[in-house]
N, C-alpha and C positions, 0 to 999 in steps of 0.2 A: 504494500500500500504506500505511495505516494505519499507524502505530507504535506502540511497547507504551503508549505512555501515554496516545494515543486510545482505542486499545483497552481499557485498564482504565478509561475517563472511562465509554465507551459501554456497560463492564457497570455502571458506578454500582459501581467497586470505592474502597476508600482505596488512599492510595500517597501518598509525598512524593517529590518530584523534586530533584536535587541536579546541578549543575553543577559543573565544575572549573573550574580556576582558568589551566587551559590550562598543567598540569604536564607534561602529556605522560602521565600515566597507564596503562597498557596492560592491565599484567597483574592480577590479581583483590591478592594483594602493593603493587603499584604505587598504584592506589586505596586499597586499606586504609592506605596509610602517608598519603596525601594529603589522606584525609577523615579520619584519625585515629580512624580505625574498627577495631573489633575483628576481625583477618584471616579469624576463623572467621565472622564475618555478613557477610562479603562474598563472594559465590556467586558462581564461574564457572562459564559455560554450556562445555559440552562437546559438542563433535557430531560422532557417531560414526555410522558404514556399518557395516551387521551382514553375516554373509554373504550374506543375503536378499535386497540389496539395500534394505533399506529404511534410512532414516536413524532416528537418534534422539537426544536431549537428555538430556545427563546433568550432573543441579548437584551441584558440592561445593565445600564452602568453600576458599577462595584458599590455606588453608594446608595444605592436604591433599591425596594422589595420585589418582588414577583407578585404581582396579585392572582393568583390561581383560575380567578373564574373569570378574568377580564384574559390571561390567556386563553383560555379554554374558547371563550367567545370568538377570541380573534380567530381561529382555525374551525371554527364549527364544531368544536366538541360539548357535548354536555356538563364534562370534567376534562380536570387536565391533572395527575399528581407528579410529583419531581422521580425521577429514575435513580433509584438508592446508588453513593458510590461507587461500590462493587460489582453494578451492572453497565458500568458506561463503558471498560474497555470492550466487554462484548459487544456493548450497540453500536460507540461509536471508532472504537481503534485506537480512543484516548483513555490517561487517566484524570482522576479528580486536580482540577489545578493545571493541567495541560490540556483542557478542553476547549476543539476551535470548532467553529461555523464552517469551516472550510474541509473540504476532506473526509467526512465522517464514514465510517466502514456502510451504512444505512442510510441511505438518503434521507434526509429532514426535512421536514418543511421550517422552513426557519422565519421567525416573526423579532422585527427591530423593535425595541422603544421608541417611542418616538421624538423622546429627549435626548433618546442619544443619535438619531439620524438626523437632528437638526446640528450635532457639530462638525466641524470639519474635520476633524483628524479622530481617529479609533486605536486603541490597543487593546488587540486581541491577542485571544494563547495561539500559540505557534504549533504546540500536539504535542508538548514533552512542558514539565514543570520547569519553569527558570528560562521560558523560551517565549519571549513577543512578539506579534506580527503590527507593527505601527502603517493604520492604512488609512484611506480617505473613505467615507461612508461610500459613497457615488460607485468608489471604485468595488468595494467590500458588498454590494449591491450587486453589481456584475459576475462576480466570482459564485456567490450564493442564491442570486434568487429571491431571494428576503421580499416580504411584504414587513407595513410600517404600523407599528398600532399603540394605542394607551396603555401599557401594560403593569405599571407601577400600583403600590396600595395609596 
């Protein structure tokens, strides 16, 4: 499997790559204090089982909640609950903390904030802990697919 930042070479997308300093990092928080980045352009991937069974990806800024049923709306599901982290390297080929939009072993439907796709610049996980994809929404758009919606408590 590919990783996000092949995959963004192979669409001829921009992106900067950013490595840690081997802080330990984990949480979307965690990064933002380590890269000294603005918590709201730092995007965690969320991945969530609707009652469909089907999965799906939901970004919102590190500093912000997931409102469960305002995702759920946005994909048309009834419900939506979060994917415990010991099932995300089978769903999506990442682990907890190395979770990206881009590349998932299972196609997602992937649903933005819409707080976070009104800013310009994104840091997303690269597919390994300690690893950033720093990208422009427009472009991170391209790559994924992404629909845009309210998704915050």
């Amino acid at each position: 499997m590919d990783g996000p930042a092949e995959i963004l070479d192979g669409m001829g997308l921009e992106y900067r790559l950013h490595c840690s300093d081997g802080s330990g990092a984990v949480s979307g928080r965690e990064v933002a204090e380590a890269m000294g980045a603005d918590p709201g352009s730092v995007i965690k991937t969320l991945v969530a089982r609707g009652g469909s069974g089907r999965h799906y990806a939901f970004l919102v800024p590190s500093s912000g909640r997931l409102d469960l049923r305002k995702a759920a709306c946005s994909v048309g599901e009834d419900s939506v609950d979060l994917v415990p982290s010991e099932d995300l390297l089978r769903i999506t080929g990442y682990v907890h903390g190395g979770c990206s939009p881009v590349g998932s072993r299972t196609p997602l439907t992937t649903v933005m904030d819409s707080s976070a796709a009104g800013r310009g610049t994104l840091i997303i996980g690269g597919g390994r802990v300690g690893l950033q994809i720093e990208i422009r929404a427009d472009v991170l758009e391209k790559a994924v697919g992404m629909t845009v919606a309210d998704l915050l408590l």
